[in-house]
Structures are given as C-alpha cells and as structure tokens.
NUMARKE-672550 format. One record per atom (N, C-alpha, C, O): x, y, z. Coordinates in steps of 0.02 Angstrom, whole numbers, plus 50000, padded with zeros to 5 digits. Layout:
BEGIN
XYZ ...
END
This chain:
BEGIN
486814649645024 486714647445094 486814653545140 487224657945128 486364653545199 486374661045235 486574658545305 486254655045343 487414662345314 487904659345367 487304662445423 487024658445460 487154668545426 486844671845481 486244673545461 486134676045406 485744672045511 485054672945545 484974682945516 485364687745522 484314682245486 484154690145480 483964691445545 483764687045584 484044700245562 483824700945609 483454707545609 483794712545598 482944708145617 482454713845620 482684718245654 482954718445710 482524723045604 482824730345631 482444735545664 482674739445705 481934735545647 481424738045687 481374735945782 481164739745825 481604729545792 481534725345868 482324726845884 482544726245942 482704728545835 483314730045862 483214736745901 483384737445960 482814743445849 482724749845853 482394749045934 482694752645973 481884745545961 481694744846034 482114742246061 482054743146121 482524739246049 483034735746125 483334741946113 483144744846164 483604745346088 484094750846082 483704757146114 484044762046128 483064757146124 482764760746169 482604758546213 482454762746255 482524752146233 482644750646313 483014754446337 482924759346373 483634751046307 484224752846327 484494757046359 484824756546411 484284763846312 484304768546333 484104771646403 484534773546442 483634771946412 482794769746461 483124766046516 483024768746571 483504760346519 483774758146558 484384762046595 484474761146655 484824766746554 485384768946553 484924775446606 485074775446666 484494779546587 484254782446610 484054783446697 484084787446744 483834776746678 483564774846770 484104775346791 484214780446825 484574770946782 485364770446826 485494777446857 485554779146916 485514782346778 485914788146813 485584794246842 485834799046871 484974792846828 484594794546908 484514793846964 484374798047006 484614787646970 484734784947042 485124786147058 485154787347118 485804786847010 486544790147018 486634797147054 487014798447101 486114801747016 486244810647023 485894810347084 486114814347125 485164805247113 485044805347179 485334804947229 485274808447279 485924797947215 486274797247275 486814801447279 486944803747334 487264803447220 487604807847230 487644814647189 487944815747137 487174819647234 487224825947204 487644828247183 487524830847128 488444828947214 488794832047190 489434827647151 490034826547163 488854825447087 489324820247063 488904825446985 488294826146977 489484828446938 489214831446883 489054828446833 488604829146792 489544824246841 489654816146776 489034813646761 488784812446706 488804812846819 487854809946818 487664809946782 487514805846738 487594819546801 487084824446771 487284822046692 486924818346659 487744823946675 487974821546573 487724817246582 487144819146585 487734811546591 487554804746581 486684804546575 486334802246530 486564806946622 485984805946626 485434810446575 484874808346559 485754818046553 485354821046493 485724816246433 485544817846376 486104811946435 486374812146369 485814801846366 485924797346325 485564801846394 485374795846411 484574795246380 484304791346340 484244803546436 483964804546413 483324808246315 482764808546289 484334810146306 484134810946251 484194808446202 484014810446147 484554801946222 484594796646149 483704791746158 483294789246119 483784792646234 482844788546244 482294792046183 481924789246143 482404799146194 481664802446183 481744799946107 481334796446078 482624803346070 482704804246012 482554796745982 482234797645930 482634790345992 482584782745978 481744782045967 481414779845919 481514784946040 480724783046034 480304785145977 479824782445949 480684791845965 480314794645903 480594793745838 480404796845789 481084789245836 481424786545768 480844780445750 480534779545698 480824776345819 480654768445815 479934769845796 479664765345765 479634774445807 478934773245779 478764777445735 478214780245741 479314779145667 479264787145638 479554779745565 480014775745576 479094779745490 479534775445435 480104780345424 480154786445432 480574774945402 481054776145384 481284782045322 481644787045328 480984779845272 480904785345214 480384791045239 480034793545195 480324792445285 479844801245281 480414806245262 481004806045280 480134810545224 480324816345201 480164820645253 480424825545227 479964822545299 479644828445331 480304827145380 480674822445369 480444832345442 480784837545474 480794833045545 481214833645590 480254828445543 480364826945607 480754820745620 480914820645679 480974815345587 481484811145578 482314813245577 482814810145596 482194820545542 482714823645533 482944826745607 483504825445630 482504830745639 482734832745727 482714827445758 483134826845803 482234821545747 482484815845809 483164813345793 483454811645844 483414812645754 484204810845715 484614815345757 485044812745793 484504823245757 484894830045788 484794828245870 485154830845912 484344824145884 484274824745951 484834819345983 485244819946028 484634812845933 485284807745944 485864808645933 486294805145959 485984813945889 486874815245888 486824816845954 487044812345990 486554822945990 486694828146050 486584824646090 486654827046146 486354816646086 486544814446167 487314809046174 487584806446222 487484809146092 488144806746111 488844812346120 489434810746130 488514819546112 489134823346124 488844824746194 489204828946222 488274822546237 488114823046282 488704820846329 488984823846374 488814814146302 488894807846344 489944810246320 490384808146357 490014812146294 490824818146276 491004821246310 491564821246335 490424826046324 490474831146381 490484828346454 490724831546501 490334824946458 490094819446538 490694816346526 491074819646561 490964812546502 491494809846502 492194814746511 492584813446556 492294819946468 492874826446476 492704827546568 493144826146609 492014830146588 491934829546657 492184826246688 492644828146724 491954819046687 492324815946728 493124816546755 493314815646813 493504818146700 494524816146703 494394824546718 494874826846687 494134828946740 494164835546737 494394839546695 494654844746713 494354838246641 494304843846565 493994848146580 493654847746632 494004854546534 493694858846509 493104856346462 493224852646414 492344858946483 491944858946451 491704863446401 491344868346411 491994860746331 491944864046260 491334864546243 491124859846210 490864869946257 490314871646214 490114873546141 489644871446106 490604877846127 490534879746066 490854876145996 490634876845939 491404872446014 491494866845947 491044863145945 490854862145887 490554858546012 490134854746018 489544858245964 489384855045914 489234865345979 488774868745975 489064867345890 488654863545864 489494868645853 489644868245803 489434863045757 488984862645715 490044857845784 489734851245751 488964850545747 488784847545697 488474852545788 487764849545803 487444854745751 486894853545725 487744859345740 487444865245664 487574862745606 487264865045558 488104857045595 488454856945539 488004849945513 487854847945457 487854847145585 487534840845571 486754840845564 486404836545539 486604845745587 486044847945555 485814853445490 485324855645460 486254853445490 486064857445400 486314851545335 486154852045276 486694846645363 486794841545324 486154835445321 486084831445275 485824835645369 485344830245384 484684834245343 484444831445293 484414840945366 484064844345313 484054843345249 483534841845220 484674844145216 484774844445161 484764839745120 484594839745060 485014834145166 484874826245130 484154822145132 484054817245097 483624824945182 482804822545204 482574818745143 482594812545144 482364822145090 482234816445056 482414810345034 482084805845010 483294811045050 483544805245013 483684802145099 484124803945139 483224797745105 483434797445169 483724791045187 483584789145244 484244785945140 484674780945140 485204786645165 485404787345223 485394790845104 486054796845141 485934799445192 486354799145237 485434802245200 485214804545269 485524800845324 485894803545365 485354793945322 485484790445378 486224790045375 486564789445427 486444790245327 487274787145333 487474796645364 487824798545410 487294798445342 487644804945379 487374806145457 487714808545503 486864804345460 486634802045557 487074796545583 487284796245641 487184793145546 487694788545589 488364790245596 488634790245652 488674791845539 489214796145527 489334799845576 489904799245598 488944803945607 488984809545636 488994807045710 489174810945754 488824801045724 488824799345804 489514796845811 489734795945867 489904795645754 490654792845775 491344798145795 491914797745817 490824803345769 491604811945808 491544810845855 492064808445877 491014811345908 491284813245995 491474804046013 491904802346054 491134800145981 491514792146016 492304792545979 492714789346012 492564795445925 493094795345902 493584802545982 494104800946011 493264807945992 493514809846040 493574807146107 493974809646146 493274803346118 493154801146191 493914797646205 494344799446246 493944793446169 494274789346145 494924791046184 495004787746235 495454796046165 495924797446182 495774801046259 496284803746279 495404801446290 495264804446359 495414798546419 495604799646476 495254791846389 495304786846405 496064782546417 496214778746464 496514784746350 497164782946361 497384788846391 497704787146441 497374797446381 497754801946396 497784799246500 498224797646540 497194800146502 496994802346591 496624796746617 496314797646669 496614792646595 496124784846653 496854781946667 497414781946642 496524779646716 497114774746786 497334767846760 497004762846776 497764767446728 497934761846710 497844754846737 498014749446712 497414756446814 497314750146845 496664747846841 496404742346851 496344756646815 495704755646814 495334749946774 495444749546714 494734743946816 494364739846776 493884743246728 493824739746678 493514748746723 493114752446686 493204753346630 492914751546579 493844757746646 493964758546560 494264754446505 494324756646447 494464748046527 494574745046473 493804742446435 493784741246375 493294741946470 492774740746467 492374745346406 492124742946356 492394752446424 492284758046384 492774758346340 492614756746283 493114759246345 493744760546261 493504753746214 493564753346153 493224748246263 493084741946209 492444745046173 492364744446112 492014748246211 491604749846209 491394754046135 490934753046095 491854758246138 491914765646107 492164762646037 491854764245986 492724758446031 493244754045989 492544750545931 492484751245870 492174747445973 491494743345933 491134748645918 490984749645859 490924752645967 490434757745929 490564762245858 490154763345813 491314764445864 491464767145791 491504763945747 491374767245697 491644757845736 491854751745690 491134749345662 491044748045603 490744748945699 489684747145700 489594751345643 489554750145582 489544758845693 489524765845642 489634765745593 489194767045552 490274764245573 490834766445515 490304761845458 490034764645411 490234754245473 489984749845446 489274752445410 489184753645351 488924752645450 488124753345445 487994760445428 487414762045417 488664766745423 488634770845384 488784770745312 488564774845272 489134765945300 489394764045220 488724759745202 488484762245152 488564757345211 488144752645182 487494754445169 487094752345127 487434760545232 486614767545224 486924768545140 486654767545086 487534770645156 487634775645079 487634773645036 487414776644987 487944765545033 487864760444961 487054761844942 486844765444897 486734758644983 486054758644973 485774764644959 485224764844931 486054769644975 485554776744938 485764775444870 485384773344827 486494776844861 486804777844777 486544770444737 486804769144683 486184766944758 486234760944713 485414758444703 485184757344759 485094757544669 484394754344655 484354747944700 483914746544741 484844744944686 484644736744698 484834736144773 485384739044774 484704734144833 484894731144899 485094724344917 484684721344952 485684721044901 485764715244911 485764713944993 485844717845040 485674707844991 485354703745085 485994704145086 485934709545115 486784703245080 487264706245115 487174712345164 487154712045225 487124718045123 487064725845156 486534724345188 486604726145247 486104722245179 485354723045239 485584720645308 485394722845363 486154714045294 486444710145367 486854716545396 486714718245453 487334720245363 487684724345369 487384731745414 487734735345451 486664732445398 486374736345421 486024732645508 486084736545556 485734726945520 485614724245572 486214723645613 486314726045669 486674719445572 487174718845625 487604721545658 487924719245705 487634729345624 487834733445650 487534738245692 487854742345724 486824737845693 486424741245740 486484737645809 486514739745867 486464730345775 486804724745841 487244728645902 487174731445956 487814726245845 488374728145886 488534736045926 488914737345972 487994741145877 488064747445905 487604745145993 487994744146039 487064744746004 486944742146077 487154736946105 486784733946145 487914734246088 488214731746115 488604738046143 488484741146195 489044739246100 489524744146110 489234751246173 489584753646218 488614752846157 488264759146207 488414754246278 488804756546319 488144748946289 487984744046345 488734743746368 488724744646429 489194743146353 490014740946346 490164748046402 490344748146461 489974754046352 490324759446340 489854761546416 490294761146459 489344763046445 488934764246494 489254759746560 489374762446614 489334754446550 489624752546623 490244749846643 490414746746693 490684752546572 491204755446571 491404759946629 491804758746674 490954766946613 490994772946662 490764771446705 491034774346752 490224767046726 489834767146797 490574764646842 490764767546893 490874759346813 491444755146832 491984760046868 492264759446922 492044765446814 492324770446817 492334776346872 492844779246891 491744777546891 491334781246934 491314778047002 491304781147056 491314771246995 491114767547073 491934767747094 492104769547151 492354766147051 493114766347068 493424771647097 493894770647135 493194778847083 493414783247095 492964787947156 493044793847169 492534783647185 491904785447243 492434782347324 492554784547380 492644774947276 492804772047335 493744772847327 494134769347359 493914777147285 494614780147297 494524785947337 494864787047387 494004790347314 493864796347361 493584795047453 493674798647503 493324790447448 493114787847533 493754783947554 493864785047613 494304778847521 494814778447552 495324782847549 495884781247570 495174789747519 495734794447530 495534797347609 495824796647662 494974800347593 494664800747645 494774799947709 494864804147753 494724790847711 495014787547764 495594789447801 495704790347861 495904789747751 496724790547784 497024796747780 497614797447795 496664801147762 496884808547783 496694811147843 496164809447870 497194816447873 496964819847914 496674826547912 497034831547907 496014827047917 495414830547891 495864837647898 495924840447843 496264842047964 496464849847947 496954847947900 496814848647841 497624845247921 498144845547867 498024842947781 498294845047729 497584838447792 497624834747705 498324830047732 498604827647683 498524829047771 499124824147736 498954818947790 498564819947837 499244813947779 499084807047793 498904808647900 499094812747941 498484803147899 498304801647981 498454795948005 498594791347965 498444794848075 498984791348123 498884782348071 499264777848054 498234783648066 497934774748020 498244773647958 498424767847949 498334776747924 498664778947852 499604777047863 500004774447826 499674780147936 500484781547942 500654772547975 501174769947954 500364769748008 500454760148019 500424758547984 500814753847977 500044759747928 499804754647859 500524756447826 500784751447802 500754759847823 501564765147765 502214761447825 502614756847814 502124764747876 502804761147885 502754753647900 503294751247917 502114748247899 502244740847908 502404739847839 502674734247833 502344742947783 502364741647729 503254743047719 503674739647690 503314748747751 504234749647725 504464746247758 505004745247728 504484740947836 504874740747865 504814732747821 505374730647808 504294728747800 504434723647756 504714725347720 505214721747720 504774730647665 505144728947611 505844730547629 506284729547587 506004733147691 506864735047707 507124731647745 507704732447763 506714726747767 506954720047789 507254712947759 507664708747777 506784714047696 506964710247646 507564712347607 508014708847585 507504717147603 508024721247530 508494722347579 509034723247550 508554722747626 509354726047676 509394730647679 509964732747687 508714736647672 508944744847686 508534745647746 507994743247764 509114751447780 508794753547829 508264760247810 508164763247757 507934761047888 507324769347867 507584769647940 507914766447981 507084778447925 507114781948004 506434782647998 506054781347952 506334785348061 505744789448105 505994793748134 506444792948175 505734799148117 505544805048161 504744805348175 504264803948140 504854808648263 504184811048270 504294818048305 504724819348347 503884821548281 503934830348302 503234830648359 502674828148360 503574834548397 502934839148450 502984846048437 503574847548433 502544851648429 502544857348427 502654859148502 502284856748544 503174863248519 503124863348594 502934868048614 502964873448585 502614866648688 502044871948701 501454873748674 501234879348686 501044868448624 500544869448598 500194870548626 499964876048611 499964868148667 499264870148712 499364879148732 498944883448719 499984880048764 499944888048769 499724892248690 499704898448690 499614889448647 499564893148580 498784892648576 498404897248561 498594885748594 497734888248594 497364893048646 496914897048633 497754891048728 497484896048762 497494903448766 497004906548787 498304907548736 498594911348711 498254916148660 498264922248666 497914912048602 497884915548534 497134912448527 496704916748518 496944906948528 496274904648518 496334896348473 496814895348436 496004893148480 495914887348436 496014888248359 496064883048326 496054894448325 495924895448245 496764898048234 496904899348175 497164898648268 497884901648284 498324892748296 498844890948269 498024890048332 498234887248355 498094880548289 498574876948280 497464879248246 497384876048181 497924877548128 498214873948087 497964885648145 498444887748076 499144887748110 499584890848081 499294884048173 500024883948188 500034875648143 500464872948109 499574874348156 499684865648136 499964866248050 500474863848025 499414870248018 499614871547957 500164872547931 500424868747891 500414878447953 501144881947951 501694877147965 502244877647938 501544872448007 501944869248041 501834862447949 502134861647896 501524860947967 501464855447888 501554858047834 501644854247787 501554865047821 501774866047741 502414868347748 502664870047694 502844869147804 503484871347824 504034864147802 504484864347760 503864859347836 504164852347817 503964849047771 504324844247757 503504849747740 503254847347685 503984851347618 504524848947601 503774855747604 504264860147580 505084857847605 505474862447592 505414851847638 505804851847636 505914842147633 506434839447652 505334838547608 505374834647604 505464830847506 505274834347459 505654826247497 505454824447446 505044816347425 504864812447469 504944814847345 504054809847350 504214803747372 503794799547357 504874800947415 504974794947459 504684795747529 504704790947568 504474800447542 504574802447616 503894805347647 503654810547623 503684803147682 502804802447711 502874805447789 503204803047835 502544810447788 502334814847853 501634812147841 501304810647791 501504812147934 500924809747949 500714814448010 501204816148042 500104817048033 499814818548101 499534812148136 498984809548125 499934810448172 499654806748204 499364809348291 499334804848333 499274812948302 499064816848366 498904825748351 498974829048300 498704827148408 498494832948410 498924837948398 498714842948368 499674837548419 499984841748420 500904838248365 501404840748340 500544829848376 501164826648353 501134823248272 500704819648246 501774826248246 501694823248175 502334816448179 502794815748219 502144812748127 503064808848116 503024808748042 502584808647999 503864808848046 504034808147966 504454799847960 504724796648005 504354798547896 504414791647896 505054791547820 504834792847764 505574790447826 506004790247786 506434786647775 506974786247806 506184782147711 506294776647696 507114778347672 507274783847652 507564773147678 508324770947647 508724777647692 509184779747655 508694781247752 508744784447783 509254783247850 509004783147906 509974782347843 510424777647908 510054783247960 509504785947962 510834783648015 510934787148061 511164793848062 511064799048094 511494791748012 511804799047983 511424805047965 511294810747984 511314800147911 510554805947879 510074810047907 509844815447889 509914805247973 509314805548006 509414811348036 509014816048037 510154811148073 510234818548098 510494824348072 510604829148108 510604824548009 510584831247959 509874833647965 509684838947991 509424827947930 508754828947938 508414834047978 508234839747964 508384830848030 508054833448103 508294838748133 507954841848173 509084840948111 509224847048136 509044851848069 508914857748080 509044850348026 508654855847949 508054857047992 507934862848010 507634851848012 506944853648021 506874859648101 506514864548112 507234857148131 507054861548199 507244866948198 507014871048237 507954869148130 508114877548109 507734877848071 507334882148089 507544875248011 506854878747986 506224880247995 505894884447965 505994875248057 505294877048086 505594886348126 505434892148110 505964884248169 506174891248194 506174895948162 505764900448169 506474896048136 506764902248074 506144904148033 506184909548005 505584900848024 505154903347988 504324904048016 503834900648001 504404909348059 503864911448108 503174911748090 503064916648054 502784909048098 502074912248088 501574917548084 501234918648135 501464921248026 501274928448050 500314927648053 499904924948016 500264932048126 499514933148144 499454939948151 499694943348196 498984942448083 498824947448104 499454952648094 499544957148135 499924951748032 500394955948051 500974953748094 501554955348078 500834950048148 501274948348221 501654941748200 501324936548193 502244941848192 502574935448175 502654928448275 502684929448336 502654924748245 502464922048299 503114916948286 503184914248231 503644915748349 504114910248334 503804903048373 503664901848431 503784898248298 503714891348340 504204886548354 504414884948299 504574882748406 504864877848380 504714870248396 504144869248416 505114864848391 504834859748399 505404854048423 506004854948413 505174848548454 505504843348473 505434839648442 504884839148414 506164833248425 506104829048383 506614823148413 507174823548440 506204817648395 506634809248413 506544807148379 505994807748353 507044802848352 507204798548309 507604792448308 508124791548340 507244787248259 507574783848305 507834779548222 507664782948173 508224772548203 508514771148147 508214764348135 507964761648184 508214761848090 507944751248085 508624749648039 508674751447980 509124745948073 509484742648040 509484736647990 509284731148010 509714737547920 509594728347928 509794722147966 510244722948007 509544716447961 509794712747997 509704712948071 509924708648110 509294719448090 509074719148168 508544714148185 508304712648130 508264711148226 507784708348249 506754715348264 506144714848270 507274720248260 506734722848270 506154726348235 506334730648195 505504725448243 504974727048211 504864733448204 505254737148234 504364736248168 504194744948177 503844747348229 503534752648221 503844745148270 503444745148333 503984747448398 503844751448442 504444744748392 505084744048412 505534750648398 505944753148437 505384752948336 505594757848319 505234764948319 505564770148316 504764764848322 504274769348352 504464771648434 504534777248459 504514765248461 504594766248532 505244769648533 505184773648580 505774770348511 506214770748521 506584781348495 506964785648516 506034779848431 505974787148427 505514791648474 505584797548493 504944786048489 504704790448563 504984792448607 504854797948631 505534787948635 505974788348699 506384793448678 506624796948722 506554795148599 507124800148608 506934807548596 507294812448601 506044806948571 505874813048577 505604814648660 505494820348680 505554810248689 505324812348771 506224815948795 506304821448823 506824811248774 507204816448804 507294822348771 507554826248810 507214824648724 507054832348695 506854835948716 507114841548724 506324834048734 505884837148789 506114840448872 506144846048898 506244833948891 506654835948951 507384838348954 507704838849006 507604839748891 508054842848898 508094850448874 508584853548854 507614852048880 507534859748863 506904861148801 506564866348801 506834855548752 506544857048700 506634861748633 507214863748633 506364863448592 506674864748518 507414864248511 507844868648518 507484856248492 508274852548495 507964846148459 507354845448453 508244843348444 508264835348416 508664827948461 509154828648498 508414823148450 508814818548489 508514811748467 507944809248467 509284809348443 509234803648410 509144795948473 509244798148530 508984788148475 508784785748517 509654784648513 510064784648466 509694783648591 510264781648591 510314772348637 509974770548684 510854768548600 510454760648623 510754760048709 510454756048745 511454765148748 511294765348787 510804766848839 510904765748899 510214769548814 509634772848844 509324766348905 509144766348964 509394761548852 508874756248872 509454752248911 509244747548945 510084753248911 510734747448975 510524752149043 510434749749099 510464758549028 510624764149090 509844764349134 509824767149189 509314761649109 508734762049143 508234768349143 507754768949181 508484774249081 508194778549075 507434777449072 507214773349033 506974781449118 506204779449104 506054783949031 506334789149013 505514780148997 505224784548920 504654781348936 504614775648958 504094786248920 503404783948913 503364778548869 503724776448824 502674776348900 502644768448866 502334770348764 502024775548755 502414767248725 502344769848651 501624770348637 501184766648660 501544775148597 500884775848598 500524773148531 499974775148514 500804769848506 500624764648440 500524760648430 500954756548444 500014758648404 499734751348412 500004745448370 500174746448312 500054738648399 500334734848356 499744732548310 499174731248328 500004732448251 499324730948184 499914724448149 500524723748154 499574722148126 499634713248074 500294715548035 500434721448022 500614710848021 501444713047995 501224709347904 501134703647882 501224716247874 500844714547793 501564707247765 501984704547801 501454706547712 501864703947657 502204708447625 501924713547608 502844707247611 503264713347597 503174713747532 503084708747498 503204721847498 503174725147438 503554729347424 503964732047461 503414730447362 504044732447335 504234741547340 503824744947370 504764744447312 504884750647317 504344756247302 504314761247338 503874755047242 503534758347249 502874760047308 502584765447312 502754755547341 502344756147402 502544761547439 502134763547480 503304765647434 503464769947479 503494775447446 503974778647424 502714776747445 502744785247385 502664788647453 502604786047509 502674796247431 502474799547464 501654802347462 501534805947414 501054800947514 500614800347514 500144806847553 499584805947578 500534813447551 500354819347601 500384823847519 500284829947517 
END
C-alpha cells in the first residue's frame, strides 16, 4: 500500500525554478529601491544564479556524461555560497573570498570526476549545497535580534534545507552503488526536492523579514536622533522620561532632570562661525557623555539646550552630578585651530519623588525654573529647584515641553541608555 502520492521530479525541478525567478524579481526591486542596501546585491546574484543554474539542469537528462550538467551543478553550489556571503553581509561580517573560492574548486573537481556516474555525481551536488546552509546557520544564533520575526523563519528555513539535502544526498548515493531502485528511495528523492523549495522559500523571506526589520529600525533610529550629535532628540527624550516616570511611580524610585544651556552660545557662532559653534555642540556631548553611565539618557533637545535624564537619582545625587558636570565642561576647553577655547554651562535640576502627585511635565518645569535661576545668577553654576521658589512668587519662564499621552508603565529595562 503507497502511504504517499509519487511526485514528479522533473515539475518539482520547474517550481524550483520559478522559484528562484521569483526570488529574483523581489531582489531587484529590492537593490532598486534601496541602493545602498549590499545584502540585495548577494541575494539577488545568488538568486540569479541558482535561476540560470536550475534552468539548465531542468531541461539537460539526468544521466549525461558531458561537462555541462556538471557546471550547471558548479553554478548552483555558487549561488548558495552566494546567498552565505549576503547573509555574513547582512550581521556585518567579513566577506571570505578565498575559503568560498576554495570549497567551489574542491566541488568542482569532485563533480568532474564523478560525470559519468552521475547518481554520485548528484549526491555530491547536493552534498555540497549543505556547507554554506550548515554555515549560515550559526550567524543567525551568534548575531540576529532575538526579537527578530525573520529569523526564526530562516534558521527554520536553513534547519529543513540541510536535513532535505542530507536525505536526497544519501539516497543519490544508494542509488548509484546499487543496481536495483526501490519506490522508497525514488519518494526519498521527490520528497526531498519537496521540502528543499520549501526550505529556499522559508529561508528567502526569512531575510526579506529580516531586512524590512532592520529598514524600519534604521528610520526609527533615525527618528529619534539628533542628526549633529547622534544622541537622542527632544521626541526621543518625552517618549524616555514618560516611560521612567511610570515605572518610578509604580516601583517607588525617584529620577532627576537636568537640563544644560551652553552659555553664551550665540556669541560662539557670531564670534568663530557656525562650524565652531557645531563643534562646540560636539565637544560639549562627548564631554558628558564620557561621564555618564548605560542608565542615563542625554538628549538635545534645543539649539543650544541638552537634558540629562537619570533614572533612581534623589537630591543628593543630583547635585554631585551637576556640579561634576559644570567642572568638567570647564576644565576641558575646546581646541580651534590650536586655540583652546573655555566653555561653560548652566544647569537646573530638578527631583520626582515617590509618592508625589507630580507628573514629568511638572518636573521638567521645575528644572526649567532652576536652570533660569542659573542663569540669572551669574551662569556656569548649577541650581537645584528649590520648592520655596514657587511660595515666594519667583517668575520662571513658562516650560517649554509639551505634554504627550502618559504610556503604561514598564519595566527597568526601558531605561537604557539610548545616545
């Protein structure tokens, strides 16, 4: 009794060049829309060269002895170390030419040599497509994003494709070493050609999965950076502290805010020029950066104004903090040209208790108010909010932060550092 349906191998050999053909179009349209995407490019020669190499299998018999069954075979290995190399691309590896270049010599003087017997032949063509899916393999657990949907997709992918291989390579070889072909091995040979364009299909939008994930990580990094510094922008810095002030509301820890002004900025662009006055911003962000650690999120949120956002941070702290920062911005001058240039800066800060009533909005305002008296009190100094400010009628500019939607609170890790 025959549990499973035969299935022609020849109509398999064309869907498996669709396939290909199909894979093809995609990643053209791919390298069109995005030029400077390299991954494509692999994808798309390695796409193309399992197409050409398939087309000229599928209409070439099986038993020819001659040379050209044998290079369309060489052509199909080289589009799966194609699709190796495109993949190492992607996680940013090093692209290995010459072990590649190797294997593809070794696999072709083995496929030569076997032409007439061309049951072995084939088991060593198949054989030979399972090294770079056996490499890929670990590129996938070493360096893909554990959140990523893609690659579980592809590693399933890759997982079936060697196992197909492995199969429909043993069973090429039974069948060379043996006279007789039992309808077992013949299923063995379909169904594993089966499952091998399953596994390519798996393994292909796997990466696309892969690729679209990491397009729209790069446009929301994007988003929320601030294009001179690289470190987070004013949109980026609401989204981070509505996020800490839920989770330290819930949990009972307090944070601070600081917000810094470079003072006298504007005299630095009119002074020195706009490109002096970019690289004060710089200097000024890799100066505090360098004295921060990965809880703790500096943001530009203005032209001249950054804030730092520091989560589990009392009162205390806050003002160790802020006075480190206004002797080390000082103390470490900017050189133009040779010419050291001293900058310093104003800073308010202000604390979120637990158990307060008040929002981050609230607290913003409040480090505003205490960097406006900084200001008016001479400048490069610090000044924490003080809650008599607001009994005594002191005026502070009105806050310049917008109120945005109060998230659902999350947990500790939400407060990485994101600069």
């Amino acid at each position: 009794m025959q549990v499973l349906p035969r299935l022609d191998i020849q109509t398999l050999e064309v869907v498996g060049l669709l396939t290909s053909i199909i894979a093809a179009i995609v990643w053209a349209a791919t390298c069109l829309a995005y030029r400077n995407l390299p991954t494509a490019r692999y994808l798309l020669a390695s796409s193309l060269t399992l197409a050409f190499g398939s087309g000229v299998m599928t209409f070439l018999p099986q038993e020819s002895a001659s040379l050209l069954p044998v290079f369309a075979q060489e052509i199909i290995v080289s589009g799966f170390w194609l699709l190796y190399l495109g993949t190492r691309r992607f996680f940013g590896r090093a692209i290995r030419v010459k072990p590649v270049s190797t294997a593809l010599l070794i696999t072709l003087a083995l496929l030569i040599f076997f032409r007439e017997r061309w049951l072995l032949r084939d088991s060593i063509f198949v054989f030979a497509q399972i090294l770079p899916l056996f490499l890929i393999l670990p590129l996938f657990v070493k360096h893909g994003n554990r959140h990523s949907f893609g690659i579980p997709l592809a590693a399933a992918g890759v997982v079936i494709g060697m196992l197909s291989h492995l199969a429909t390579g043993i069973s090429s070889a039974m069948m060379g070493l043996q006279d007789y072909v039992s309808p077992a091995t013949e299923n063995v040979q379909s169904y594993g050609l089966l499952l091998i364009i399953v596994s390519g299909s798996l393994l292909i939008f796997g990466i696309a999965v892969m690729i679209i994930e990491n397009l729209l990580y790069e446009a929301e990094n994007i988003a929320r950076r601030d294009e001179l510094t690289g470190i987070s922008n004013r949109r980026d810095f609401m989204k981070q502290i509505a996020r800490v002030h839920a989770f330290c509301e819930s949990e009972n820890v307090p944070y601070g805010v600081l917000i810094f002004d470079i003072d006298r900025f504007k005299s630095w662009n009119d002074t020195y020029g706009h490109a002096t006055g970019d690289e004060a911003l710089l200097h000024f962000t890799r100066t505090i950066l360098g004295q921060l650690d990965d809880s703790q999120l500096l943001a530009r949120t203005g032209g001249d104004e950054f804030c730092l956002l520091l989560p589990g941070k009392a009162e205390k702290h806050l003002s160790e903090i802020a006075e480190a920062m206004v002797v080390t911005v000082r103390n470490q001058p900017l050189s133009i040209d040779g010419q050291p240039l001293t900058m310093t800066i104003s800073v308010g800060g202000a604390v979120y208790m637990p158990g307060s009533q008040e929002d981050y909005n609230d607290i913003l305002a409040k480090a505003d108010s205490a960097l406006y008296r900084s200001k008016n009190n001479g400048r490069n100094q610090f000044s924490l909010y003080d809650e008599r400010e607001g009994r005594t009628g002191d005026v502070a500019p009105l806050p310049r932060f917008g109120l945005i939607s109060q998230p659902e609170a999350v947990g500790a890790h939400l407060m990485e550092r994101r600069a």
